[in-house]
C-alpha positions as CSV (number, residue, x, y, z in Angstrom):
1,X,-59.8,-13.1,88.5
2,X,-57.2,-15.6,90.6
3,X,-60.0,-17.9,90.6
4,X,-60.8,-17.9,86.9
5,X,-57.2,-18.6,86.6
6,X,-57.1,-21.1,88.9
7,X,-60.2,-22.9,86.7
8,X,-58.3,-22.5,83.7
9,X,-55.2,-24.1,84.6
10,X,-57.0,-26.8,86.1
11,X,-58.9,-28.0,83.4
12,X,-55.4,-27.2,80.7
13,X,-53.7,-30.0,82.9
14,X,-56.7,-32.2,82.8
15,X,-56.2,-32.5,79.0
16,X,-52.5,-33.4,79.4
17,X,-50.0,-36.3,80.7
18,X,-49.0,-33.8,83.5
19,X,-49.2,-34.7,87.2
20,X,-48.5,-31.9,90.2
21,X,-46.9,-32.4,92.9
22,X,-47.6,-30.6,95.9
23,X,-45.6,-31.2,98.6
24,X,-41.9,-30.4,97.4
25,X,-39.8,-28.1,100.2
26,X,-40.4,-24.9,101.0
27,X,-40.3,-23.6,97.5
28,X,-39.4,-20.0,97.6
29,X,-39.9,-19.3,94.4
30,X,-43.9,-20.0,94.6
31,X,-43.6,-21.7,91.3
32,X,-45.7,-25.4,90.7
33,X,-44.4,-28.7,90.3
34,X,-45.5,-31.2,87.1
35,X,-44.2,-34.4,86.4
36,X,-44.5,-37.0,83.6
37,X,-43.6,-41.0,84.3
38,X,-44.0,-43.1,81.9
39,X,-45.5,-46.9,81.8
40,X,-41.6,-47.7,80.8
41,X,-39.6,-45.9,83.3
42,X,-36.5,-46.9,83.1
43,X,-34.9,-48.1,86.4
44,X,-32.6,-45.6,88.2
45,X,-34.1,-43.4,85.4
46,X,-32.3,-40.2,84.1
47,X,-34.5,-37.0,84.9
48,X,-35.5,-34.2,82.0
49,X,-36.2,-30.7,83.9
50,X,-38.0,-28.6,81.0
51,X,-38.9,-24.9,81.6
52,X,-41.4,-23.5,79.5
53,X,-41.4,-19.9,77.2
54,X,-43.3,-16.7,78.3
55,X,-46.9,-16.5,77.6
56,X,-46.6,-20.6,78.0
57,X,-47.8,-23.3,80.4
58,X,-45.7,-26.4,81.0
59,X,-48.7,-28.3,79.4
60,X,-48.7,-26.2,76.0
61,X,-44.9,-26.6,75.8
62,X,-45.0,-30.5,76.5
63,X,-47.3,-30.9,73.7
64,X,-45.8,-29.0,71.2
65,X,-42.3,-29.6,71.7
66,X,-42.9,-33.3,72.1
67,X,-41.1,-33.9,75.4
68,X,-43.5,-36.7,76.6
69,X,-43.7,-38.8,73.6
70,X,-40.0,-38.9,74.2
71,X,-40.1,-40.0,77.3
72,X,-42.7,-43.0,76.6
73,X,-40.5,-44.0,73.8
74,X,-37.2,-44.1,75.7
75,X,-38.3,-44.3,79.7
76,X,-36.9,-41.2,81.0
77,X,-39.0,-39.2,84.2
78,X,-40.1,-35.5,83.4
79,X,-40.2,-32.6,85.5
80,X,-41.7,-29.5,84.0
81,X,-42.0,-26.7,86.4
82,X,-44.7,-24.0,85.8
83,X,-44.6,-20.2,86.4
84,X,-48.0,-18.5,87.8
85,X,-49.4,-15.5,86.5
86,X,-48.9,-14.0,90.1
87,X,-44.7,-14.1,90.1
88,X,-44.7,-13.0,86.5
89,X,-48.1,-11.1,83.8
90,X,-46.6,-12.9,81.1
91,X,-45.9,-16.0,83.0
92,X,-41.9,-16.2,82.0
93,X,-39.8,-17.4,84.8
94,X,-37.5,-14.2,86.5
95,X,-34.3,-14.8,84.7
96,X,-33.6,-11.4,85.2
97,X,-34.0,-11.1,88.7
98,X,-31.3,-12.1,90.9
99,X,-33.0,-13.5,93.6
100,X,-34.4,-15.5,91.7
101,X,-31.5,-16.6,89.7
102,X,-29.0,-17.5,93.0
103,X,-28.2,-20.3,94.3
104,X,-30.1,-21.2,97.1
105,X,-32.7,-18.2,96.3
106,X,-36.2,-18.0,94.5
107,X,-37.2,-19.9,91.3
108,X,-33.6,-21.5,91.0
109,X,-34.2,-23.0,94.4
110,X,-37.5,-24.0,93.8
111,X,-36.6,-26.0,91.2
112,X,-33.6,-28.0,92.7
113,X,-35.8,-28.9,95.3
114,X,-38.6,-30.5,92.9
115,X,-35.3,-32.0,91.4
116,X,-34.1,-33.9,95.0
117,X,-37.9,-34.9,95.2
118,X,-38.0,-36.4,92.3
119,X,-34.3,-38.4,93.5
120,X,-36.5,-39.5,96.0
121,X,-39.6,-40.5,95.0
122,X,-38.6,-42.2,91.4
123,X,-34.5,-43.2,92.6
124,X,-33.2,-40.6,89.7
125,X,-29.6,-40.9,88.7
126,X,-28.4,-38.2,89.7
127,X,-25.5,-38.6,87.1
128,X,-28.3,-38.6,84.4
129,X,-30.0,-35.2,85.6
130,X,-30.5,-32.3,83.0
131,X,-32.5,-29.0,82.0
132,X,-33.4,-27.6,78.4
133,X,-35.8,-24.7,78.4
134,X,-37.4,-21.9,75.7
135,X,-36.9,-18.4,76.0
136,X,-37.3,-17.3,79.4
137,X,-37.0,-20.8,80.1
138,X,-33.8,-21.1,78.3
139,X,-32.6,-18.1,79.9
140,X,-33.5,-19.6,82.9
141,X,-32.1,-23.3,82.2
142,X,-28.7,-21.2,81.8
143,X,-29.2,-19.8,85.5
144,X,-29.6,-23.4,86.7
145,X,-26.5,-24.5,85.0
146,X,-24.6,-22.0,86.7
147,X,-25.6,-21.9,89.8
148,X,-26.0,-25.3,90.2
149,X,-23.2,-27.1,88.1
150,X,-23.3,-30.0,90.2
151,X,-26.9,-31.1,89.5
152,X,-26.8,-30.9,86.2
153,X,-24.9,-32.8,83.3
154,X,-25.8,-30.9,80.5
155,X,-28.4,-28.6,79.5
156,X,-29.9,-27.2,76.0
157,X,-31.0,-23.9,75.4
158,X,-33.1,-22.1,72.7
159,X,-33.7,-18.6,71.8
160,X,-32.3,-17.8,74.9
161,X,-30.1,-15.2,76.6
162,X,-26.4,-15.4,78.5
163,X,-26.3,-16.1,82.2
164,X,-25.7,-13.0,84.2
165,X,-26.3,-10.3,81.0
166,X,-29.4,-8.6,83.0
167,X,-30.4,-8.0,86.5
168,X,-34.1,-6.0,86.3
169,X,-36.7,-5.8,83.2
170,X,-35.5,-3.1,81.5
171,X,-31.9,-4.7,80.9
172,X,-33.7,-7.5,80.1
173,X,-35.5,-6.3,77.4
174,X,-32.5,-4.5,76.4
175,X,-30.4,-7.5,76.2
176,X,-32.9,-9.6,73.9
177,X,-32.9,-6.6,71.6
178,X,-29.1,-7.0,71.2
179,X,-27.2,-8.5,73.3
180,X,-24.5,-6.2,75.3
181,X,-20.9,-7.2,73.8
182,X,-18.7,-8.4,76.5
183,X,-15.4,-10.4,76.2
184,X,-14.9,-14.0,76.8
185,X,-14.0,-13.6,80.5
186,X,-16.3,-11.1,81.5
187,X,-18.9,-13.5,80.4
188,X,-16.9,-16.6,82.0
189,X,-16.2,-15.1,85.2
190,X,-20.6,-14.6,85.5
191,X,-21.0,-18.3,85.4
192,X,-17.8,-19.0,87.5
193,X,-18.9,-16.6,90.1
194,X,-22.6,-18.4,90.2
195,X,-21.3,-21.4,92.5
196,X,-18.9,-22.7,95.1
197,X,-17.9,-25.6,91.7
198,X,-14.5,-25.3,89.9
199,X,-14.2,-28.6,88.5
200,X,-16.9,-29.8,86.0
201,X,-18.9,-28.2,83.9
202,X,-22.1,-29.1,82.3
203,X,-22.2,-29.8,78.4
204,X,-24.7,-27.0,76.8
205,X,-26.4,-27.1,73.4
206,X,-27.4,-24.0,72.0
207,X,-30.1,-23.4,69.5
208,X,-31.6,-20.2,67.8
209,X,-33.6,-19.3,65.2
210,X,-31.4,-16.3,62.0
211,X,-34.2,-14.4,61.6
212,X,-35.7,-14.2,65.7
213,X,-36.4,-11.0,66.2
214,X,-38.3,-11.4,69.6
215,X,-34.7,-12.5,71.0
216,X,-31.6,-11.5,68.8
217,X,-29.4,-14.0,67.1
218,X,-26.5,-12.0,68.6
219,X,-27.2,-13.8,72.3
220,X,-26.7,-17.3,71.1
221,X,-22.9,-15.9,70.2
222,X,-22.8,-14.6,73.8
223,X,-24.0,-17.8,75.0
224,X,-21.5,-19.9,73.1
225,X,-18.8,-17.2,73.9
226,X,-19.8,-17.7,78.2
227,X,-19.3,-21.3,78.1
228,X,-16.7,-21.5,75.8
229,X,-14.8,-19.6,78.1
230,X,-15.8,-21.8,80.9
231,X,-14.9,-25.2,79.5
232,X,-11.2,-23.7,78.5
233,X,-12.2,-23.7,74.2
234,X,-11.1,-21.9,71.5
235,X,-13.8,-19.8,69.7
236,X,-13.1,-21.4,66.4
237,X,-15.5,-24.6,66.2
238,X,-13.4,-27.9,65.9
239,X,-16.6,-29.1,63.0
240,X,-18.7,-27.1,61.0
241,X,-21.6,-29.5,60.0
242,X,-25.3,-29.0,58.0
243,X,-27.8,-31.1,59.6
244,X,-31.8,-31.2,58.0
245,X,-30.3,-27.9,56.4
246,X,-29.1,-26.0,59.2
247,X,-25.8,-25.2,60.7
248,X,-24.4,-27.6,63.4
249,X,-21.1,-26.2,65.2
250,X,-18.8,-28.9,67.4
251,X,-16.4,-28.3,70.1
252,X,-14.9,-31.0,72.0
253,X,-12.7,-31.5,74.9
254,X,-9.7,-32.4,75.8
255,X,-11.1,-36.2,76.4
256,X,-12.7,-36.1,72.6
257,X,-16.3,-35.6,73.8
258,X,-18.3,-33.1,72.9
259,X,-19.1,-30.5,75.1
260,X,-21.0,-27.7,73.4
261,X,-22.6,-27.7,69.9
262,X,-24.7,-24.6,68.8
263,X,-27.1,-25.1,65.7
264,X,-28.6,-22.2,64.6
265,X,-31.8,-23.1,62.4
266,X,-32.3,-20.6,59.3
267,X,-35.3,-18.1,58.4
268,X,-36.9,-19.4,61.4
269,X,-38.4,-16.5,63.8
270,X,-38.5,-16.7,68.1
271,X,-39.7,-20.5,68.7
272,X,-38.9,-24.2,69.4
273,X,-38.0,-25.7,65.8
274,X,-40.0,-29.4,65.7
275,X,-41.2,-31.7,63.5
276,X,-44.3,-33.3,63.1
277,X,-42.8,-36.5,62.1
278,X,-40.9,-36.6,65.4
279,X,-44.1,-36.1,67.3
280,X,-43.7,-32.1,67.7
281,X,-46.9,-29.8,67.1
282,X,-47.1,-26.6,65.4
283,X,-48.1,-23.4,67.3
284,X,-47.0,-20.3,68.9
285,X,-43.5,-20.3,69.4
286,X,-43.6,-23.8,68.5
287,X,-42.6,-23.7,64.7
288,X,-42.2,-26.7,61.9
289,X,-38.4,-26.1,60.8
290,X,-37.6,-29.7,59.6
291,X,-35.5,-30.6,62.3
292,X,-36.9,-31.4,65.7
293,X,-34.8,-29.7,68.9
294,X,-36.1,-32.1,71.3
295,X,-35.2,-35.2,69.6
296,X,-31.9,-33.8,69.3
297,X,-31.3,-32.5,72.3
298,X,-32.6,-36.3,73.9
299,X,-29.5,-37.5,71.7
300,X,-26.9,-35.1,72.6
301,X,-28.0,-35.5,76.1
302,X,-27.7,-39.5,76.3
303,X,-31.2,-39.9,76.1
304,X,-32.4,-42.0,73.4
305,X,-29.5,-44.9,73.7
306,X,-28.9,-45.2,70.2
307,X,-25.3,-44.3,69.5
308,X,-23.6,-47.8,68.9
309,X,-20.0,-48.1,68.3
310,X,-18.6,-50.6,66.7
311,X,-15.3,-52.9,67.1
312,X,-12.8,-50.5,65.4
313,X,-14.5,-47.4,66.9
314,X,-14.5,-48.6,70.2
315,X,-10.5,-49.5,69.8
316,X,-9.9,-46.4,68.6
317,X,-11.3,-44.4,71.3
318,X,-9.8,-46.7,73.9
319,X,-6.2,-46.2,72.7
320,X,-6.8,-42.2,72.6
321,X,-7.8,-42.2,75.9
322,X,-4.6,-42.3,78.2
323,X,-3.3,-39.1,75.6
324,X,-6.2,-36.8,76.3
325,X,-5.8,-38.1,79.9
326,X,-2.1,-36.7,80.3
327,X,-2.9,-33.4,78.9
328,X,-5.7,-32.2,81.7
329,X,-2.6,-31.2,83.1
330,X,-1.2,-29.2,80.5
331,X,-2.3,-25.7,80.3
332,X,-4.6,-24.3,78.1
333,X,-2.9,-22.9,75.5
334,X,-1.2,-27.0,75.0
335,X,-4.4,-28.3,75.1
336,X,-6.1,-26.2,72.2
337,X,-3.4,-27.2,70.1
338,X,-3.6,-30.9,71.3
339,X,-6.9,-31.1,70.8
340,X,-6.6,-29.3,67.5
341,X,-4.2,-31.9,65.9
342,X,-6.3,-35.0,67.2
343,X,-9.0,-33.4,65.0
344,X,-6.8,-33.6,62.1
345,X,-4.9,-37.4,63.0
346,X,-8.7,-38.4,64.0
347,X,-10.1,-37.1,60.3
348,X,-7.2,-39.1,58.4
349,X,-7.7,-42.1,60.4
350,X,-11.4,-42.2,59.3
351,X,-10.4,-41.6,56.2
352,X,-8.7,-44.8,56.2
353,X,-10.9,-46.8,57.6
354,X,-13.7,-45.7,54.9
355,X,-11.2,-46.5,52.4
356,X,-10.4,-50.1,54.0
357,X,-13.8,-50.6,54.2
358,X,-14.3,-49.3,50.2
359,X,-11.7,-51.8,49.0
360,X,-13.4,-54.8,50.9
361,X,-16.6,-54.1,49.5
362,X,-15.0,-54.3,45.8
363,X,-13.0,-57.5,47.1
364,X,-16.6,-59.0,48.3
365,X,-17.6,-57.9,45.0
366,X,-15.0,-59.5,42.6
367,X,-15.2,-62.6,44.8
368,X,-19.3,-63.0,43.9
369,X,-19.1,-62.2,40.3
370,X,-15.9,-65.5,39.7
């Protein structure tokens, strides 16, 4: 049976843009190494780690959820890690288990060390280094935030399950039933506990479908809750937006960037929103929603280079800078309120400058018309 499994995965990756790697460390985890370069790589290229869902190979995932079009269009290396049938029957990576989910143990390890060959072979910035996932492999990308906070500079998560929330199968399949209420801390102290780092955090965005029934709503709010708690935010979002015709929630740090945003993508069931039109595919797990995830996540992660500022912008966040400097030293309390009333002096000062930039128009206007 192995071997008919072995055949089968062998000619999937034949009909994809996915290379193994072999020869990667000592790989505890058993789990196999794929990589995607393309013709365009940038130079000193960020890396994309992208962990697949259960019942899932890295291949199916890549060409459903896009990820390589991506990175032909804006030059970024992938590294998509596959689970075997062997570690796992329904090939989800252990997210439950915790030698698999420590640092310096099992899958988690496995993976950091197809991260540092990839630094190697490709010279990665390894200020440009993150990890989205599906599932399992969301639940796991929240493992590899934790335990290894200073690898990774942001990470995105969907229809996935708090860090730390299970510890064998049968709390596992408890928790993505409904999700076991703990406070803030509680769910804090898990991640904070996970590694030797207490200064930076990764920036996490969160995505989940209202009517998943596979994995229940309730864990994104645990999820938001965790790293809320970890970055030092209030539970209250700081913007409430509607994006394609979802729900986008914002919060921001004390520096005015945004940190953690959560969308939560309605009537869809347990899957990977896409659309076709950004190169996504239809198929299990993989569902048209109007709104592609991986795009997205590309933009919130720094990916696709297309946020330009302009003149006034770039002046205004230069002269906010040296205030949200001063108050990483004020507690935390000082800083929710800080943060809070920039939000409000920010929104009247764009109001303005829409209004400035109203009256010109009619100015320009009048002007034509004598």
């Amino acid at each position: 049976m192995s071997l008919v499994l072995t055949i089968v995965n062998a000619w999937r990756r034949s009909l994809s843009h996915l290379q193994e790697v072999e020869d990667f460390g000592t790989n505890p985890g058993a789990l196999q190494m794929l990589t995607y370069l393309p013709d365009n790589l940038s130079p000193r290229p960020a890396l994309l780690v992208v962990l697949h869902g259960s019942m899932q190979s890295a291949a199916n995932y890549d060409r459903g959820a896009g990820w390589s079009t991506l990175a032909d269009r804006y030059g970024f290396a992938l590294l998509m890690p596959e689970q075997s049938g062997r570690n796992n029957l329904n090939r989800s990576f252990n997210w439950f288990q915790r030698n698999d989910t420590q640092r310096g143990e099992g899958e988690a390890h496995s993976i950091v060390q197809m991260v540092e060959q990839m630094v190697r072979d490709h010279d990665i910035d390894r200020r440009r280094i993150f990890v989205t996932g599906l599932s399992a492999g969301g639940a796991m990308t929240l493992a590899m935030l934790a335990t290894y906070p200073d690898v990774f500079a942001a990470g995105a998560v969907i229809a996935g399950l708090p860090y730390g929330g299970a510890a064998n199968a049968q709390e596992a399949l408890r928790c993505m039933f409904q999700a076991p209420p703990k406070s803030s801390r509680e769910l804090g102290d898990l991640v904070r506990e996970a590694s030797p780092n207490r200064n930076i955090w990764p920036k996490l965005s969160v995505w989940h479908g209202s009517a998943d029934r596979t994995v229940k709503p309730s864990n994104a709010g645990e999820i938001i809750k965790q790293w809320l708690d970890v970055h030092g935010l209030p539970l209250t979002p700081m913007s409430d937006q509607i994006v394609d015709g979802h729900s986008r929630q914002v919060w921001w740090n004390a520096d005015g960037e945004t940190v953690i945003e959560s969308y939560t993508i309605m009537d869809m069931a347990h899957g990977a929103p896409l659309t076709h039109s950004e190169g996504g595919v239809a198929g299990p797990y993989m569902i048209e929603a109007g709104i592609s995830s991986s795009a997205r996540i590309a933009e919130f992660f720094g990916l696709t280079d297309t946020l330009r500022r302009t003149p006034a912008e770039t002046t205004e966040l230069s002269r906010r800078a040296p205030l949200f400097g001063a108050l990483r030293k004020a507690t935390r309390s000082h800083r929710i309120r800080a943060v809070r009333a920039w939000r409000n002096v920010s929104a009247t000062i764009h109001e303005g400058i829409e209004r400035r930039r109203a009256n010109k128009k009619v100015h320009v206007r009048s002007v034509v018309k004598r």
